[in-house]
C-alpha positions in Angstrom: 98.9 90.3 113.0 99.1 86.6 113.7 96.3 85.3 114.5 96.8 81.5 114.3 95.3 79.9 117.1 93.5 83.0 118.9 90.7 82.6 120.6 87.3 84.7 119.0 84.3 84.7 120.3 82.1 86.1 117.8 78.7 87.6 119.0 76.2 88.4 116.4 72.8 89.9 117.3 69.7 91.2 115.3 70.4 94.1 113.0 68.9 92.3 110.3 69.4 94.6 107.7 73.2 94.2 108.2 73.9 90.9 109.3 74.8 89.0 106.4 77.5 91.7 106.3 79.6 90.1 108.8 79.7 86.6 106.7 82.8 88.6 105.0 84.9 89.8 107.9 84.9 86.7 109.6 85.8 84.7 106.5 88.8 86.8 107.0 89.1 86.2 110.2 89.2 82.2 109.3 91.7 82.6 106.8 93.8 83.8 109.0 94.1 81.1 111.5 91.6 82.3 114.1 89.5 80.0 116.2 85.8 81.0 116.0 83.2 80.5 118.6 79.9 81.8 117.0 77.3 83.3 119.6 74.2 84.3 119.3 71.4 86.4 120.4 67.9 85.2 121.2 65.8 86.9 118.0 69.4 85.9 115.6 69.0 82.5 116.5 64.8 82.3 116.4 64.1 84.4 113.6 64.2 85.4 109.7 63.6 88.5 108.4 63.4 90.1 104.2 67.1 90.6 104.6 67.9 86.8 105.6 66.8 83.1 106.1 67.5 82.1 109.5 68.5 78.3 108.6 70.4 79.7 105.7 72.4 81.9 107.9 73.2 79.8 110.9 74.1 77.1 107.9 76.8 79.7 107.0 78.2 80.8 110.0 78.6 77.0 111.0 80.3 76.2 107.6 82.5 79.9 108.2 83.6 78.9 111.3 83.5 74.9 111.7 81.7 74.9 115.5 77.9 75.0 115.6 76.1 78.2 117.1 76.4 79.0 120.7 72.6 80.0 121.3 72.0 79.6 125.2 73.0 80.6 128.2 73.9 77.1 129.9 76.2 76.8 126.1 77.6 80.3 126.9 78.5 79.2 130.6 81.7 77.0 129.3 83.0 80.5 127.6 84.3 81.6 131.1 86.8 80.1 133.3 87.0 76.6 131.6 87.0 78.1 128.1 88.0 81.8 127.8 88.1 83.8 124.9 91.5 86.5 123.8 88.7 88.5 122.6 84.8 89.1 121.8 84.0 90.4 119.3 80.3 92.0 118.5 79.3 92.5 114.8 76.6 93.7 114.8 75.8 95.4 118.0 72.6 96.5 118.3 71.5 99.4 120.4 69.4 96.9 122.1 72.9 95.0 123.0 75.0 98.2 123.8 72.2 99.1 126.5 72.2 95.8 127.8 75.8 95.5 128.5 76.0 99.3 129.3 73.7 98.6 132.1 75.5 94.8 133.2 72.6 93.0 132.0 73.2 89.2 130.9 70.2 87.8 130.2 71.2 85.6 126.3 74.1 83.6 125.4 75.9 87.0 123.8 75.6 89.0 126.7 76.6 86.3 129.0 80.0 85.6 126.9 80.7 88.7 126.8 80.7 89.0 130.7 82.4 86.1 131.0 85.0 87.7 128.5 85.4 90.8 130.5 85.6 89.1 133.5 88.4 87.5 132.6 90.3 90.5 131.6 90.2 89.9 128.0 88.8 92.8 125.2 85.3 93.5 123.9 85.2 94.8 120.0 82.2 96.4 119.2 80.9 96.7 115.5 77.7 98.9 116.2 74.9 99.1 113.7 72.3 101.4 115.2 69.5 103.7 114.3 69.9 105.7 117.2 73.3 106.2 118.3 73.1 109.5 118.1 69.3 109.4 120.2 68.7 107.2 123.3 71.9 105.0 122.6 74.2 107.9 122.3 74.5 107.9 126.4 75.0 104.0 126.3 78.1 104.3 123.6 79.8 106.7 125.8 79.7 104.8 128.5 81.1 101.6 127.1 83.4 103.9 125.3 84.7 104.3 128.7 85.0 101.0 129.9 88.0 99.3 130.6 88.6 96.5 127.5 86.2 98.4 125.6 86.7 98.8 121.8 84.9 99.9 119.2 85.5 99.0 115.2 85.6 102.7 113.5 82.2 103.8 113.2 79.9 106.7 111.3 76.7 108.2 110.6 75.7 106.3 107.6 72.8 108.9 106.2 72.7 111.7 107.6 69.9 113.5 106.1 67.3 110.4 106.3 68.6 108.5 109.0 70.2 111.7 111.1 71.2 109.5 114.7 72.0 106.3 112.8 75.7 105.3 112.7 77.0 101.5 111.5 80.7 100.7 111.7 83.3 100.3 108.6 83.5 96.6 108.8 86.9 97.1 106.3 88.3 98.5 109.5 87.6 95.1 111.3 90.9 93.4 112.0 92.4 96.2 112.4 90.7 97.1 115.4 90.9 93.4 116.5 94.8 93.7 116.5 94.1 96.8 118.1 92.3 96.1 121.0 94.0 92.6 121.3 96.8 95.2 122.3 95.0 97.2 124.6 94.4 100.0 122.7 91.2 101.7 120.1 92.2 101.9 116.6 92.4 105.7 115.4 90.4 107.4 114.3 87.5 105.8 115.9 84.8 108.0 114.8 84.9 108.2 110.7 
């Protein structure tokens, strides 16, 4: 798929343990001609953890994608009618974010792109990285699973035995689904 000139926006929220796993796919993404508006949520933007440096990160993602980090709402606001997005994309979602926009709430700059994003008709890809998807999440999933211009990057339980409701999405499966869902539909199989 072509995508020279497409519009990304690229949420990215605070599974910490797998966040500098993204850095990869939208490299990719880059390469490949696509315009990248980097959002974030509120504890991405604010904090480190073992797994990262929170300077060293956003430094990244600005260098990745050549447009400093979206990080507020009143930033977020020119993402809808003046600004709109052919797709956002959410790597990683967090069970924390997948409840939120189950349940319409829009209270960061992620949450409130992505609104502006569905209001305008256009696709939400979802890279989930939860510990319980399988628990208290597993309700919110299916429900977004069955929203209109919902999509979901192919996704598994990723240990079983230690982790048993835990499930993170193949991020190798990443563009796919973006060509995907820029066509309307979920990449098969979604469930790996």
């Amino acid at each position: 798929m072509d995508l020279k000139g497409k519009k990304i926006g690229f949420g990215i929220t605070a599974s910490f343990c797998t966040i500098l796993d993204i850095l990869k796919p939208m490299e990719e993404l880059k390469k490949q001609g696509a315009d990248i508006y980097p959002i974030v949520s509120d504890n991405v933007y604010q904090k480190s953890s073992r797994f990262h440096d929170r300077d060293d990160f956003l430094q990244k993602v600005k260098e990745i994608t050549g447009r400093d980090v979206i990080s507020t709402i009143t930033e977020a606001e020119t993402l809808g009618p003046d600004n709109p997005m052919d797709i956002m994309v959410i790597a990683p979602a967090t069970g924390s974010t997948m409840a939120k926009l189950a349940n319409g709430i829009s209270d960061n700059a992620l949450l409130l792109a992505t609104k502006a994003t569905i209001r305008n008709g256009k696709p939400i890809l979802i890279a989930l990285f939860t510990n319980d998807a399988l628990g208290m999440n597993y309700v919110n999933i299916a429900k977004l699973y069955n929203t209109k211009n919902f999509y979901f990057v192919p996704y598994g339980q990723d240990n079983p035995i230690k982790k048993p409701t835990s499930m993170t999405a193949d991020l190798s499966k990443l563009q796919d689904a973006l060509a995907a869902a820029l066509d309307g539909k979920q990449i098969q199989p979604a469930i790996v």
